[in-house]
N, C-alpha and C positions, 0 to 999 in steps of 0.2 A: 558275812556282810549282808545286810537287810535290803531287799528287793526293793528298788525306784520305779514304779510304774509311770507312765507317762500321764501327766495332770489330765484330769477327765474332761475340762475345758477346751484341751487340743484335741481328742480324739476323735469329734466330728468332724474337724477340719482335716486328719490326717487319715480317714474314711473317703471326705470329696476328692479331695488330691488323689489319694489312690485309684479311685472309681474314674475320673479326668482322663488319668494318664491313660487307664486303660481304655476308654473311648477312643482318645483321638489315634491311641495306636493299633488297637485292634479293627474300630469296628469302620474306620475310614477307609474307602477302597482304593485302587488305584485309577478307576474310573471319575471320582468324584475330585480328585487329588488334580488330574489332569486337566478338567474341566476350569478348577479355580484358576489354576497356571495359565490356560489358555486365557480363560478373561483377562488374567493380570498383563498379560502378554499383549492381547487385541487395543488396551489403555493403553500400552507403550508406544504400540504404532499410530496410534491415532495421534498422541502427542509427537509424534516425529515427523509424520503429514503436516499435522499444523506448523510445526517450528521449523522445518524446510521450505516451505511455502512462504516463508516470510524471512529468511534468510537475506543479508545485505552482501553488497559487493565492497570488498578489502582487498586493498594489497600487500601482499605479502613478501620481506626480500629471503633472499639465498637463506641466510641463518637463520633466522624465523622459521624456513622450513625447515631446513636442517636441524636442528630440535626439535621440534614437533616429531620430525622422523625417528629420530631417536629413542626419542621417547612414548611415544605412541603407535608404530608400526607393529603390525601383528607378527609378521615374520621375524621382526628382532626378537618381539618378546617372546615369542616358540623358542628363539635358539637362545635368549637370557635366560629360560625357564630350564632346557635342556644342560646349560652349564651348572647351572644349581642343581640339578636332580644328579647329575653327574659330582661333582663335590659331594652332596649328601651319600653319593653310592662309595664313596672312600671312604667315610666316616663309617659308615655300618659295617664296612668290611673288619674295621678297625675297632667295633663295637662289640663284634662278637668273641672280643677278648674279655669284655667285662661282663662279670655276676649279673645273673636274674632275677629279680626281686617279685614277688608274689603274695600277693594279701588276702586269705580266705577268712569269710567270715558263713557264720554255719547257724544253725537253731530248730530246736524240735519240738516244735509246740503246739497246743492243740488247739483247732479252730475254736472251741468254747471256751478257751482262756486268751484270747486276743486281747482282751481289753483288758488284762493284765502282765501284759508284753513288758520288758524291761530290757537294759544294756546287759543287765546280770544275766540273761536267758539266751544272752549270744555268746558264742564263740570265738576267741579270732585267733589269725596264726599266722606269720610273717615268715616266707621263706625265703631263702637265698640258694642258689644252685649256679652253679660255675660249670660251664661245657666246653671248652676247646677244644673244638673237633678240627682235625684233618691240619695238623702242626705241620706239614712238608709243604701243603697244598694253597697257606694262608699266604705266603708270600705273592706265588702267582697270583691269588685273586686280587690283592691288592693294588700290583703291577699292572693287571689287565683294568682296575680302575680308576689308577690316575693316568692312564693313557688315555683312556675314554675321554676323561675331563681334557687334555690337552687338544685331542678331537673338534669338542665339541666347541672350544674355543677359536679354532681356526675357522668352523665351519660357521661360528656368527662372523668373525670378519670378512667371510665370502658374500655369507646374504647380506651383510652392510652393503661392502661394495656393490653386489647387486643394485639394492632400492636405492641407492646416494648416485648412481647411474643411470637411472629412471627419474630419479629428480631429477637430474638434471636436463635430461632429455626434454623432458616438458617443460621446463624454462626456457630452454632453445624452441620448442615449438610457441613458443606465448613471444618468443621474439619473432617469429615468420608471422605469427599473426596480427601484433600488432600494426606493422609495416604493411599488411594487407590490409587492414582498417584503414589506416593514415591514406593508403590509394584508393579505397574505396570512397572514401570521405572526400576527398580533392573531386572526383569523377561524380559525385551526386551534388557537390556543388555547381559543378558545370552544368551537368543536365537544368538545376530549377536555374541557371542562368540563362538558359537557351531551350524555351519554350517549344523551339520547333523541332527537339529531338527525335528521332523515332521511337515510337512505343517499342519495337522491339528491344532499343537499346536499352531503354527505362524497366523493362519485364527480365533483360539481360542479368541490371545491375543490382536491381531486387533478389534475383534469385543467387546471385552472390553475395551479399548481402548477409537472407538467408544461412547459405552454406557456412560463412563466416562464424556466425552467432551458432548454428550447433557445433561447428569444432571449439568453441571456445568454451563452451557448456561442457562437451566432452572431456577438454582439458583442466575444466574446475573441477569436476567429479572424481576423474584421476588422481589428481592435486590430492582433494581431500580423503580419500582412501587412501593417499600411499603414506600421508603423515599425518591420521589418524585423529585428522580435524574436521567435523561437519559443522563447524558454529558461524563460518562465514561462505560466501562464492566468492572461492581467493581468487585474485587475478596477482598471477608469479609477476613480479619485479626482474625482465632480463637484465637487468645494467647491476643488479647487484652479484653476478653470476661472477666468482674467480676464473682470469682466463688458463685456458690451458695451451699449452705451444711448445712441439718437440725441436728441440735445435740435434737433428740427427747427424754426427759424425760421418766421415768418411766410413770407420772401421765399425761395419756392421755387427761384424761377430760380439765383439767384444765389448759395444754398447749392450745388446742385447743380453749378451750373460751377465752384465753389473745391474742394468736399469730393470729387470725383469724375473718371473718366476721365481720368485722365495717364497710368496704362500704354494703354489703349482710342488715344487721341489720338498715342502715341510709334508704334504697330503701323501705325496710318493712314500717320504719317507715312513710314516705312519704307520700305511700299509705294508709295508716291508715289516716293519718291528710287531704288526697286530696278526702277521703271518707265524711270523720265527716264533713268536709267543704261543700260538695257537699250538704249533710244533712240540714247545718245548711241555706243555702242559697234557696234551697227549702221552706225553716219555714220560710226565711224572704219574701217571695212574701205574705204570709196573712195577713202581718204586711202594715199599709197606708204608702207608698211613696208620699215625700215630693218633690217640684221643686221650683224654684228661678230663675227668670231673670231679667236682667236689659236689659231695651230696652229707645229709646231714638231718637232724628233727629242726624243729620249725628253729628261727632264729628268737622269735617271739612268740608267746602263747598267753593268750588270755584268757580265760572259762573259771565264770562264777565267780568273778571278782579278783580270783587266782591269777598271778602272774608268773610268768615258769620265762628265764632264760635259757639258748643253747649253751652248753658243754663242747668246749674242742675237741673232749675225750670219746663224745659220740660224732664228729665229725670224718665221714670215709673220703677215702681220695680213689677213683677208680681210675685206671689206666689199662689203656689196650690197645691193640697193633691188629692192622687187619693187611693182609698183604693177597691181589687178586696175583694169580699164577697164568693167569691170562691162555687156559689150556685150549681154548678154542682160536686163539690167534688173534683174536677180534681188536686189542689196541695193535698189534704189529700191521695190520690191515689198514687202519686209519693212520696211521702213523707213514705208512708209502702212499700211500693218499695223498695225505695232506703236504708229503714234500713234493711229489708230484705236481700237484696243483701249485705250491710256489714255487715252481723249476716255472712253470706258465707263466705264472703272475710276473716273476720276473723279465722275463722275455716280454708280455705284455708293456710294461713299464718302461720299457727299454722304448719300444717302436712308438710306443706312445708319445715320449719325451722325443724322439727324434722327430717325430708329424709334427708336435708343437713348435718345437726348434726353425721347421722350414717354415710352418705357415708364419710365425712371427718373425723370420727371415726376410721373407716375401711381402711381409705388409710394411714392413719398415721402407724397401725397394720401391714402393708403390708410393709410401709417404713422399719419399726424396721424391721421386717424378712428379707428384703434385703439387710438392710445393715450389719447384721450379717451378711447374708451367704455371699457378697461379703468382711467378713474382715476376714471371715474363707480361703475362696478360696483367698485370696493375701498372707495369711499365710502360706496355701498349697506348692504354687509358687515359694516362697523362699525357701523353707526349700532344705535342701542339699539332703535327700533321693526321691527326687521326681522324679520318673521314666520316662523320655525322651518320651517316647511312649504316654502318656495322657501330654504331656506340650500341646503342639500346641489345644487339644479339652478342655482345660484349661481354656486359653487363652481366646479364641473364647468364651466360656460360661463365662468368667468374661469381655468381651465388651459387651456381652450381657446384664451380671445385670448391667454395669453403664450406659447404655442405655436406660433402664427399671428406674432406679434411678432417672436418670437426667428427665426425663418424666413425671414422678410423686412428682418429684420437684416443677418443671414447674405450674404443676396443683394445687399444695399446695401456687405458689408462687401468682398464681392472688388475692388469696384471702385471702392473709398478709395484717396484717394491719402495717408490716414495709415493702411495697414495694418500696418505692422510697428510703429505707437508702439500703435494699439489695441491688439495682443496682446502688446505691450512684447518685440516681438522686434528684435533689433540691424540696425541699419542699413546 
């Protein structure tokens, strides 16, 4: 077959190209590399100065943030990112059952014949090689990685809960601050009504004021880091907030074991089965590991125009057994270890579960008492003999208990096993 050299017309161009490449990869440092990055970087900030600086005030209700969080929280997407990497660690596992594919290409040519280079002066060769290694030990590793993925999907619905808990928080704090506005606002009315205020009270009202406006600052800032939005200074919508409200039974116990602890009791269970697994994969190193490969000449070959297929009849299959005798003791050593240590774990898990048992025993106990005494004190309230003089320290002690309430709400609400119907979020 007669030598195709490359048209003489491209070979200067396929000279710059080549000369390019090797500039910008060799002779560029990592000093100068860093430099550009930085400028490009210092433009970033400079445009986010400018466009924070002129940022408008929006408001924003519950589900508006509530997607926003969702989809732009850094901590979800750590642990969305972690369930994918996890998935992908099954697939590989499950990968290393399939052939290897390999493409070499080769050429021996002399610098003073370049510029009569061809395809016909290359070599190429297409392998394929099969290796199943450690046939006893491929299941465990499988096993040990759709656990992981089950892991890691509990442990996103943790940190949801978390940040949809912290939203919420700050929506309750945008409602204590409004209502300090709306008082503020009535009381600076009165002062320009009454000129003959004291300066102090006017210096008073200012510097609340003040206070007001940097917690509300604080609270936009919050806002927009926790759902991943800096385009506005959201001011949270409280009225769009779902309420939350426990109607707690008499029979504590048994509220508590239905309404509570199923993510708590899945995490336990995990580590139980990522214990017994560790165990059991220990016990399998004493056991002979077996291997398998097919090996073979190239699958493909091409050199000087020649093309050559493989032959099944030159295709080997090697097999072999490798079995550790374990004469230093060293798995039977981690092997008492390791049940050792889950003779602990277990026990740990135990006391564990029973501390959690009482403190959410105890907070339920505490709920009841509150919310008696804040349905005694609204009772109070109303009532027509209620003497003018204790209304207003009333008052103030029943924002206190629903403050206290909504708190210990909160706390009860992470560890609902109906938390996405309370905040009517999808399943």
């Amino acid at each position: 077959m007669s030598s195709k050299p490359f048209p003489a017309c491209l070979r200067p161009a396929v000279h710059f190209l080549a000369s390019t490449v090797f500039l910008l990869t060799a002779c560029q440092s990592p000093q100068v590399i860093f430099e550009e990055e930085t400028l490009k970087q210092t433009k970033v900030w400079e445009e986010a100065v400018s466009t924070q600086s002129q940022t408008e005030k929006a408001t924003i209700t519950w589900e508006q943030a509530l997607a926003s969080l969702q989809s732009n929280n850094i901590q979800l997407l750590k642990a969305q990112a972690s369930i994918e990497d996890a998935h992908n660690a099954v697939k590989r596992v499950k990968h290393t059952l399939l052939p290897k594919l390999y493409l070499q290409s080769t050429s021996n040519t002399s610098i003073s014949d370049l510029d009569q280079l061809s395809l016909d002066q290359f070599t190429f060769r297409l392998y394929g090689f099969l290796n199943i290694s450690g046939l006893l030990k491929f299941q465990p590793r499988l096993f040990a990685a759709k656990l992981a993925t089950i892991y890691t999907k509990i442990t996103y619905q943790l940190r949801e809960r978390e940040q949809i808990i912290e939203l919420y928080r700050i929506f309750l704090e945008a409602a204590e601050t409004n209502a300090k506005r709306e008082q503020l606002a009535n009381a600076r009315e009165f002062l320009e009504q009454n000129q003959e205020t004291p300066l102090l009270s006017q210096l008073n009202l200012t510097k609340q004021e003040n206070q007001l406006e940097s917690a509300q600052i604080s609270q936009a800032n919050n806002l927009s880091k926790l759902i991943g939005d800096h385009s506005h200074f959201w001011l949270p919508s409280p009225e769009t907030l779902p309420s939350l409200d426990y109607e707690i039974p008499e029979d504590l116990a048994q509220f508590a074991t239905i309404q509570f602890g199923e993510l708590e009791t899945k995490l336990y269970a995990l580590e139980i089965i990522r214990a017994q697994a560790e165990i059991k994969r220990i016990g399998f190193q004493r056991w002979p590991d077996f291997n398998l490969a097919l090996s073979g000449p190239p699958l493909l070959q091409n050199s000087a125009g020649e093309t050559k297929y493989w032959s099944a009849e030159d295709v080997r299959l090697n097999a072999w057994a490798f079995w550790n005798f374990d004469a230093q003791g060293l798995f039977r050593s981690q092997l008492k270890s390791k049940r050792r240590l889950h003779t602990i774990q277990l026990k740990e898990i135990q006391q564990t579960r029973a501390h959690s048992a009482r403190k959410l025993v105890n907070l339920l106990e505490q709920m009841v008492k509150l919310q008696k005494q804040a349905t005694l004190l609204a009772k109070e309230l109303q009532s027509p003999e209620l003497d003018p003089t204790i209304q207003d320290p009333l008052k103030k002690e029943e924002e206190q208990l629903k403050k206290q309430i909504l708190e210990y709400t909160l706390l009860l609400l992470f560890f609902d096993n109906e938390f996405n119907q309370k905040l009517n979020l999808p399943d």
